[in-house]
C-alpha positions in Angstrom: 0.0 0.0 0.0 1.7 3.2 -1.3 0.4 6.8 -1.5 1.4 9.5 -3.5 -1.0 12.4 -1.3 -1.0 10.5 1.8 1.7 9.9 4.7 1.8 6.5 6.4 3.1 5.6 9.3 4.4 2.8 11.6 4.7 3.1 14.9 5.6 -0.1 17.6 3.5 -1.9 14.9 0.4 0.1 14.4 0.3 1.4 10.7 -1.4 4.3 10.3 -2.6 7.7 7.9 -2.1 10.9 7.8 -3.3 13.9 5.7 -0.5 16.3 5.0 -2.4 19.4 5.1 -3.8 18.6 8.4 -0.4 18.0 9.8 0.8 21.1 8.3 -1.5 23.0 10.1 -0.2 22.4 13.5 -3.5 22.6 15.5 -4.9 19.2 15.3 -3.6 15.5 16.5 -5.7 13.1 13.7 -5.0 9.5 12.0 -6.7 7.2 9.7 -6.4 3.4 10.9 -5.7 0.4 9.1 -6.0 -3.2 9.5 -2.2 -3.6 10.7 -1.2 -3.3 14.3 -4.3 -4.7 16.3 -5.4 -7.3 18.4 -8.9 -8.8 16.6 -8.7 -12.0 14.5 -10.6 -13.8 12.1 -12.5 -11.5 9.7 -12.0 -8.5 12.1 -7.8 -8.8 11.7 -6.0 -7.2 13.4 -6.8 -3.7 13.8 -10.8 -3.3 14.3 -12.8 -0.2 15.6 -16.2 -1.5 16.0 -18.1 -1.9 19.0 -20.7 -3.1 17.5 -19.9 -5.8 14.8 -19.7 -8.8 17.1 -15.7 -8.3 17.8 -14.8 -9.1 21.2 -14.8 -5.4 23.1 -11.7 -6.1 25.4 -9.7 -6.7 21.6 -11.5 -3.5 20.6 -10.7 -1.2 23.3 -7.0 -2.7 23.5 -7.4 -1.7 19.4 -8.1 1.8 19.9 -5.6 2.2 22.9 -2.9 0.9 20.5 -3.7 3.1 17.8 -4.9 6.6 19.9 -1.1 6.1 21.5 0.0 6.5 18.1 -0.7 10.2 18.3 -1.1 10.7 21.9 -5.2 10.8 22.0 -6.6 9.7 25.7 -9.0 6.7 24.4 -11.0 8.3 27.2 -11.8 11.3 25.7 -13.3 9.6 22.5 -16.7 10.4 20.9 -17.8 8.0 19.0 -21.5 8.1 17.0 -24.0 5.3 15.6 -23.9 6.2 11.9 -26.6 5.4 9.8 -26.3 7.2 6.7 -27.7 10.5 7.4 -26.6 14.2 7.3 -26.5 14.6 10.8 -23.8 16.8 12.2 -23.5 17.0 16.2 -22.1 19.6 17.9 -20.3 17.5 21.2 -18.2 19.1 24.6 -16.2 17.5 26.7 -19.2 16.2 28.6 -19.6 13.9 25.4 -16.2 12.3 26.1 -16.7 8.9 26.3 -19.6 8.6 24.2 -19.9 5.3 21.9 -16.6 3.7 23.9 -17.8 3.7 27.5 -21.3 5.5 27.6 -24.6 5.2 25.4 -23.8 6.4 21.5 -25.9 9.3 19.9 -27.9 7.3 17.5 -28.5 8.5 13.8 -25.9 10.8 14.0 -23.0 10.8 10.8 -20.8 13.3 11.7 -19.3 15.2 14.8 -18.1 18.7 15.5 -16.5 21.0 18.0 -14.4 23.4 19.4 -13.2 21.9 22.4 -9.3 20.8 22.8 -8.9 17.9 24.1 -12.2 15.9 22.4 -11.2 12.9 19.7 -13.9 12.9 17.1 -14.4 9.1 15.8 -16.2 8.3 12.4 -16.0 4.7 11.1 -15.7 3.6 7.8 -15.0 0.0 5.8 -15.9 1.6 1.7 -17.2 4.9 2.5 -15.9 8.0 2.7 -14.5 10.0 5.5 -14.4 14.3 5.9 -12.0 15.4 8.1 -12.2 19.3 8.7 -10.0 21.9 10.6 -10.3 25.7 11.2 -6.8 26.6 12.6 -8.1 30.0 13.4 -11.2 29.5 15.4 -9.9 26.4 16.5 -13.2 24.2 15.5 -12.9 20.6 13.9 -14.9 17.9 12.3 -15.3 14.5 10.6 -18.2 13.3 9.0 -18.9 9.8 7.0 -20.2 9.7 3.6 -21.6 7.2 2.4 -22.9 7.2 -1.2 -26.0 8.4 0.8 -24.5 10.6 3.1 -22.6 12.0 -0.3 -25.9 12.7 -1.9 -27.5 14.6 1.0 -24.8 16.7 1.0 -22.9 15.9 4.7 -19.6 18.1 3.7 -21.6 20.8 2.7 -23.5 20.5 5.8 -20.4 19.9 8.1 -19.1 23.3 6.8 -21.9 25.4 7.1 -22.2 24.3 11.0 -18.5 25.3 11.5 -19.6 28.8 9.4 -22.8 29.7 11.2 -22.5 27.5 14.7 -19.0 28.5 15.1 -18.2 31.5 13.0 -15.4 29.9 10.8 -14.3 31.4 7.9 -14.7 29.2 4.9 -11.6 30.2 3.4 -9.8 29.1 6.1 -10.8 25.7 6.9 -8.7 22.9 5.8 -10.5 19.4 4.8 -9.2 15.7 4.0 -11.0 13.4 1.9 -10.0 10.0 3.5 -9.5 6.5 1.5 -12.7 4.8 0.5 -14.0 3.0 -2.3 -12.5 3.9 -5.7 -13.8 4.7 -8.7 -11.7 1.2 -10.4 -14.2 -1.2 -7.5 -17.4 1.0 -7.1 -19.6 -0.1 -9.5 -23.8 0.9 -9.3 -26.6 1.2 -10.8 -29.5 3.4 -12.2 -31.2 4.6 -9.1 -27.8 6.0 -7.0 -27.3 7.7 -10.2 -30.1 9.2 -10.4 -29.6 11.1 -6.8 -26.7 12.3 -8.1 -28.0 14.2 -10.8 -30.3 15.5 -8.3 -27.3 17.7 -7.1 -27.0 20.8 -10.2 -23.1 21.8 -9.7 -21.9 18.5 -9.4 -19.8 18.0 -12.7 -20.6 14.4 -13.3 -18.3 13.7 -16.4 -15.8 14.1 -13.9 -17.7 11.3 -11.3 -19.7 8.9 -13.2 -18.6 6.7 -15.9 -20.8 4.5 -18.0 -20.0 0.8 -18.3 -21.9 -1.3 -21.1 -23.5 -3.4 -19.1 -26.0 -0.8 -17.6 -24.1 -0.1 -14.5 -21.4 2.9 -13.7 -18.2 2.8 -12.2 -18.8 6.0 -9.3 -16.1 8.2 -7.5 -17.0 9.3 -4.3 -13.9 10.9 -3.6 -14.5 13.1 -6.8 -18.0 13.9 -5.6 -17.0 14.8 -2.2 -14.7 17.1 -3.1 -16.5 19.3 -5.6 -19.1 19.0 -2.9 -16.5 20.7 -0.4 -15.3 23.5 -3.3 -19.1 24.2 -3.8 -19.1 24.7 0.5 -16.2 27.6 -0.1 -13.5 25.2 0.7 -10.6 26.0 -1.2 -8.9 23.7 -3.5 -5.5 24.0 -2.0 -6.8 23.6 1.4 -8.2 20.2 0.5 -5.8 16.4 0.9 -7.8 13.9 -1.3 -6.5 10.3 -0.8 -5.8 8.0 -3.7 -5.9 4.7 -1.9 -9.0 2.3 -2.7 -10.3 0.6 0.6 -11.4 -2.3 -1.6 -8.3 -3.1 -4.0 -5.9 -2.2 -0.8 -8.1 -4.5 1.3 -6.0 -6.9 3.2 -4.5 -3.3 4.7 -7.9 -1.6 4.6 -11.5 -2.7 5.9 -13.5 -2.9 2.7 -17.3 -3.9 3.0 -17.4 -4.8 -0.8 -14.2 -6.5 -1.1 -14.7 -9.1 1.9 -19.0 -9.7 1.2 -19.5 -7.7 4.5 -17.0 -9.8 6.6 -15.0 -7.5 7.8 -14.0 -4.5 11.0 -14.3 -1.2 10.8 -11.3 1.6 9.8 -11.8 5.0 11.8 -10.7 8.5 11.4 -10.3 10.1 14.6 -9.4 14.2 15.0 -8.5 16.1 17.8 -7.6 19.7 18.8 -4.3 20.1 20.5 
C-alpha cells in the first residue's frame, strides 16, 4: 500500500494515515487506521474499531488504545457516533467524552463537531468516505462519514456550514481531508444512485460517473465529495484527497465490498491540541 497524497506511518506496529495538510497546520492531532497493528482475528484482523460488529470489546478497546497512543489521544476522551447514513452533524463538549466507547452512542448521527481541545472525534468507515475538517483560526474541527447516501445529501456541505454559522469559521480558512474509501476502479452501481446524483446541479458528473456497457457505472465518491467541499467555499489548496481504494488495498484496509460484508471497521479520529 503506497500513497502519493498521503503519509503512512508505523509506529511499535500500528500502521497508520495521515493527511498532509492537516499535519501542516499544527492545530490538530488526527489518524486514519488500518487493519495492521491490532489485536482482533478472524474477519475483524487485526486492527478493528467497532463496538458493534460482534468483535470481542476487550480486543476493541486494546485496538483503539494501541492506535490513539499512536498520536497521543486519551482513548477516554473519545466520541464515537451510531452512523446510519444520514446528514446529521452533532455539535459534542467535553461532557460527550466517552460517548460510543464507555457510555450510550448518539444514534443517527454521521458526523461530529467541536471546538473543544482535548475531544477525539471518531467516524468509522469500511468503503465509505470520511471528511475530516479543521479551522486553525477558530480552533473548530470535524469529521463526517459519507456514504454514497451521506454524499448525496450533501454531509460536507453540511459539516461546513455548522463550523460557518454555529461556530463562525471562515470558509476560506478551513482545511479538509478526503480520506481513502471505495474507488472509482471497484465502485460499481446502478441506475437509481445515479439518479440522486443528478439531483445535485453543480456536481460535474463527467468528472464522477462513468458508464460501463452493461448498464451499470463505475462511481467516485472521492470526486464527488470534493466538488461538494469546493461548492461549501473550501478551497482547492486547502483540500488532501487520498488515492488509496479501501477495496483493492483491502488486506490493509476494511473494505465492505471486497470481503461480502465480513470484515471490522477503519476510523478516522481528530482532535484539537
Amino acid at each position: 500500500m503506497k500513497s502519493k497524497t498521503l503519509n503512512i506511518y508505523d509506529k511499535n506496529g500500528v500502521k497508520y494515515i495521515a493527511f498532509p495538510k492537516l499535519e501542516k497546520c499544527g492545530a490538530v492531532r488526527h489518524l486514519f487506521s488500518t487493519r495492521i497493528g491490532g489485536v482482533s482475528e478472524g474477519q475483524y484482523s487485526s486492527m478493528n474499531l467497532s463496538l458493534t460488529g460482534g468483535d470481542d470489546r476487550e480486543s476493541v478497546l486494546e485496538n483503539y488504545k494501541r492506535l490513539c497512543g499512536c498520536v497521543g489521544i486519551d482513548i477516554n476522551r473519545l466520541v464515537l457516533s451510531r452512523q446510519t447514513h444520514t446528514n446529521n452533524v452533532k455539535e459534542v463538549t467535553e461532557k460527550d467524552c466517552g460517548t460510543g466507547i464507555f457510555k450510550e452512542s448518539f444514534n443517527d448521527v454521521d458526523g461530529l463537531i467541536t471546538d473543544c481541545s482535548g475531544v477525539a472525534l471518531v467516524t468509522q468507515y469500511a468503503d465509505c468516505t470520511p471528511l475530516l475538517f479543521c479551522d486553525p483560526v477558530k480552533k473548530v474541527i470535524a469529521t463526517s462519514h459519507a456514504g454514497w447516501r451521506g454524499t448525496v445529501k450533501e454531509i460536507g456541505k453540511v459539516t461546513v456550514q455548522k463550523m460557518v454559522y454555529e461556530y463562525g469559521c471562515n470558509r476560506g480558512d478551513i482545511i479538509a481531508a478526503i480520506g481513502p474509501a471505495i474507488g472509482v476502479c471497484c465502485y460499481e452501481v446502478d441506475d437509481p444512485v445515479i439518479d440522486e446524483f443528478k439531483k445535485i446541479p453543480y456536481l460535474n458528473l463527467s468528472n464522477i460517473v462513468f458508464p460501463k456497457q452493461n448498464g451499470k457505472y463505475m462511481l467516485d465518491l472521492k470526486e464527488a465529495n470534493r466538488q461538494i467541499l469546493v461548492n461549501a467555499g473550501i478551497s482547492p489548496d486547502n483540500i488532501d484527497v487520498a488515492d488509496l481504494c479501501t477495496c483493492c488495498n483491502s488486506k490493509e484496509l476494511h473494505s465492505h465490498r471486497a470481503t461480502g460484508g465480513k470484515r471490522g471497521n477503519l476510523a478516522a479520529i481528530i482532535e484539537l491540541i
